[in-house]
C-alpha positions as CSV (number, residue, x, y, z in Angstrom):
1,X,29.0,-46.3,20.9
2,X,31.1,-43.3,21.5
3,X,34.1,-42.2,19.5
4,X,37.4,-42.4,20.9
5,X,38.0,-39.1,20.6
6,X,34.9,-38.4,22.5
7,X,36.5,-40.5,25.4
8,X,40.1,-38.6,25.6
9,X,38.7,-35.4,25.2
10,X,40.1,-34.5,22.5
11,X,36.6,-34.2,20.3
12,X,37.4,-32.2,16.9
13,X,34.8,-29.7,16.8
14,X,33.4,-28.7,13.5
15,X,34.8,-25.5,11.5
16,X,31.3,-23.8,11.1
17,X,28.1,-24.2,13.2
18,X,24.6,-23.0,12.1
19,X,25.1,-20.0,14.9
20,X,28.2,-19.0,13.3
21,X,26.8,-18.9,10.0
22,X,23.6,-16.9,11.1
23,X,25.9,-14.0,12.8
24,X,28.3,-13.9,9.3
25,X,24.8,-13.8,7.8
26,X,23.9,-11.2,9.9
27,X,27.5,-9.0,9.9
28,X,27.1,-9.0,5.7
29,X,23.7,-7.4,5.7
30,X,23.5,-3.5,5.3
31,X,20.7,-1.5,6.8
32,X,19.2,1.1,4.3
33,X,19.9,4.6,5.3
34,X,18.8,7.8,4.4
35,X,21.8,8.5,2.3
36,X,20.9,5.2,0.6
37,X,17.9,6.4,-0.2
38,X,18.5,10.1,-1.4
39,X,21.2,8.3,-4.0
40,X,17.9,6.0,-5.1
41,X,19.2,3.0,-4.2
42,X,16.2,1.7,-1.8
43,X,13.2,0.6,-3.1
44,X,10.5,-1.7,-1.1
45,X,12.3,-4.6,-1.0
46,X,15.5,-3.3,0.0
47,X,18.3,-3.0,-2.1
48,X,17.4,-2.3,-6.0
49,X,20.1,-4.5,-7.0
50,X,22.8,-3.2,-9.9
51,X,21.8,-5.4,-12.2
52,X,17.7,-6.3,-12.6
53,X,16.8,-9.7,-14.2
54,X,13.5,-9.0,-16.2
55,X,12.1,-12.3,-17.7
56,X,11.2,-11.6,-21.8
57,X,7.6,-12.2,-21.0
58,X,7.3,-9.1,-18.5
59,X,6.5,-5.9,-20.5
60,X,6.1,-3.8,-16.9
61,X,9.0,-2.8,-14.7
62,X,8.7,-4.1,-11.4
63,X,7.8,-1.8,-8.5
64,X,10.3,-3.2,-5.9
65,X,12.6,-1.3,-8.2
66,X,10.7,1.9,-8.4
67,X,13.3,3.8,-5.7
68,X,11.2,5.0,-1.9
69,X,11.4,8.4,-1.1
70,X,14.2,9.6,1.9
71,X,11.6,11.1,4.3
72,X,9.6,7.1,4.2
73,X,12.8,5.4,4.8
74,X,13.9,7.9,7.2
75,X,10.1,7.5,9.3
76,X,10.0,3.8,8.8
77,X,13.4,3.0,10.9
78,X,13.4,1.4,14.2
79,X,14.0,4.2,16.6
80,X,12.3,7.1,14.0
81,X,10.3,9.4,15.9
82,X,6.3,9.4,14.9
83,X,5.7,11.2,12.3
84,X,2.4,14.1,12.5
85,X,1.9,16.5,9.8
86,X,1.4,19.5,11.9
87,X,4.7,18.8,13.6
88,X,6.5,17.4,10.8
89,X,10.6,17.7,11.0
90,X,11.3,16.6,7.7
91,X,9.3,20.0,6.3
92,X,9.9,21.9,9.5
93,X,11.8,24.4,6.9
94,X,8.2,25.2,5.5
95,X,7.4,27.3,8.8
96,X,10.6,28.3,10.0
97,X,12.6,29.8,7.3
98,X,11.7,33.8,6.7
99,X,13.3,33.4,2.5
100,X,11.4,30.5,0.5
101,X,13.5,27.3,0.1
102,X,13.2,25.9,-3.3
103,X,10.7,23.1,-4.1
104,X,11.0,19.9,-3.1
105,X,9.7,18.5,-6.6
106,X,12.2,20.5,-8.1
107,X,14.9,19.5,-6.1
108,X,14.0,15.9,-6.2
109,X,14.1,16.1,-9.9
110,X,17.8,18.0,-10.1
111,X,18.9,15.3,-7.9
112,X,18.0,12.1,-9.9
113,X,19.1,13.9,-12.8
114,X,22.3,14.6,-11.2
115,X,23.1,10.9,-9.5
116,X,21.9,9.4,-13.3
117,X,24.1,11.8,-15.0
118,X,27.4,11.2,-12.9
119,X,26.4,7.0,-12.7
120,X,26.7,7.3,-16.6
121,X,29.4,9.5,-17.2
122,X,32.3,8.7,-15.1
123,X,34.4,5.6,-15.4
124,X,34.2,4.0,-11.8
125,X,30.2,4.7,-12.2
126,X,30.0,7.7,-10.0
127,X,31.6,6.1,-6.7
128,X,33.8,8.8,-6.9
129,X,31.4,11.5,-6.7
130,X,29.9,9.9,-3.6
131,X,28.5,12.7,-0.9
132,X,29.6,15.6,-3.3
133,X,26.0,17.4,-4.0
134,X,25.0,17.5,0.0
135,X,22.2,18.9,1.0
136,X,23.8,22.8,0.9
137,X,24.4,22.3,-2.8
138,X,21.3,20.9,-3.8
139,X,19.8,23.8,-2.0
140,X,22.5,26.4,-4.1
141,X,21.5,24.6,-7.0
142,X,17.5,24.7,-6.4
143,X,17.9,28.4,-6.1
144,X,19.8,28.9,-8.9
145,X,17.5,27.2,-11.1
146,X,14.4,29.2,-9.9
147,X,16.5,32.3,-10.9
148,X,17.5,31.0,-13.9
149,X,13.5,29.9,-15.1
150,X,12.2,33.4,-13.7
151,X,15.0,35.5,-15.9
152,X,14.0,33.6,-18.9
153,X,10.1,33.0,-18.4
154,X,9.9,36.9,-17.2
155,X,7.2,37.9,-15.7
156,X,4.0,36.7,-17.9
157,X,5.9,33.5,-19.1
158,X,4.3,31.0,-17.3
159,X,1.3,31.7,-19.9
160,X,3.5,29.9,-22.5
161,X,2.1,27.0,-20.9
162,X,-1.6,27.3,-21.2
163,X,-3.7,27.3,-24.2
164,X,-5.2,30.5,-25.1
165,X,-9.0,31.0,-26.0
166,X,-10.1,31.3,-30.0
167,X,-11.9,34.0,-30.6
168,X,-14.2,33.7,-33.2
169,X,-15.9,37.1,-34.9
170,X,-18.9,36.7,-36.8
171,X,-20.0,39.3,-39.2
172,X,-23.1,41.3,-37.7
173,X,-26.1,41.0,-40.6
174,X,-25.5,37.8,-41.4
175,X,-27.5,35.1,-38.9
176,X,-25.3,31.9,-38.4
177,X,-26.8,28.7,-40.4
178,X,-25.3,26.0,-38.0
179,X,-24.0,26.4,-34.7
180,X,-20.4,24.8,-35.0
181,X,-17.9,23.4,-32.6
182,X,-13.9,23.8,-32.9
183,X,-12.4,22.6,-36.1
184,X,-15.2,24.0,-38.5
185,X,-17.5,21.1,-37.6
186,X,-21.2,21.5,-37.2
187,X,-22.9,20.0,-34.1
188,X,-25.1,17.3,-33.1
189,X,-28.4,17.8,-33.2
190,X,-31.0,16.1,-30.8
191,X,-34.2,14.1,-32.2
192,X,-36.9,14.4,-30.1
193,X,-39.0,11.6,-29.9
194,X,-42.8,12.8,-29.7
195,X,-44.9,9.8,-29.9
């Protein structure tokens, strides 16, 4: 039996389909970018979401929040050229530049630093500072700090970080009892089973 409606012509359709609610679906996803990723907001999974739910028997972070790397995302989108590493454009600067650029570890650290430092400091959680340390100021910035850590380490200061050796003197006359390690102790000695 058909409705009445149905019969006129004058059928009421419904206010939402399942097409229409796949496309708004569809129009309120983001794709990750680059720029997405540089501010750490990318992770495996997508989005790292503002606020994490951690259950009070997890004592790990997860790792879909540990944030990917820009060059990954930027070689794992759809029309992303493919990616060798004697050809590689994301460190193309390593072979073209005649003055050293700073180091991307370095960098990478002044940035996160940076983005965490801003997030925490400024009332509207940094979305006002969005964009404003581009790539030419993180560059300034990496050279700066080189400049900064070579005025202050000089130029043997990077020996500050290493342990030096112990010298030990030992008087000449008198023949050493026990061979001993570091820290005064005398060593093993190893038995010799002759039977």
């Amino acid at each position: 039996m058909t409705s009445r409606s149905f019969l006129e012509g004058a059928f009421i359709h419904p206010e939402s389909s399942p097409e229409n609610s796949v496309k708004e679906k569809s129009l309120n996803y983001r794709h990750p970018t680059v720029y997405d990723a540089v501010a750490g907001r990318i992770s495996a999974g997508g989005f790292i979401p503002k606020h994490l739910v951690v259950t009070a028997n997890r004592d790990t972070a997860s790792s879909s929040t540990a944030a990917l790397p820009p060059e990954s995302v930027l070689f794992r989108s759809r029309n992303a050229p493919t990616r060798y590493a004697e050809s590689d454009i994301y460190f193309s600067d390593e072979r073209r530049s005649p003055i050293g650029l700073p180091e991307s570890d370095l960098l990478k650290a002044l940035h996160s630093y940076t983005s965490d430092f801003y997030s925490r400091a400024t009332a509207d959680v940094g979305a006002g500072d969005w964009k404003s340390l581009d790539e030419t100021a993180l560059i300034a910035f990496g050279f700066l700090m080189e400049e900064a850590s070579r005025d202050i380490l000089g130029q043997t200061g990077d020996l500050v970080f290493t342990e030096g050796e112990e010298v030990t003197e030992q008087v000449s006359g008198a023949p050493s009892a026990q061979r001993t390690k570091s820290k005064g102790r005398p060593s093993k000695k190893r038995r010799v089973d002759t039977r």
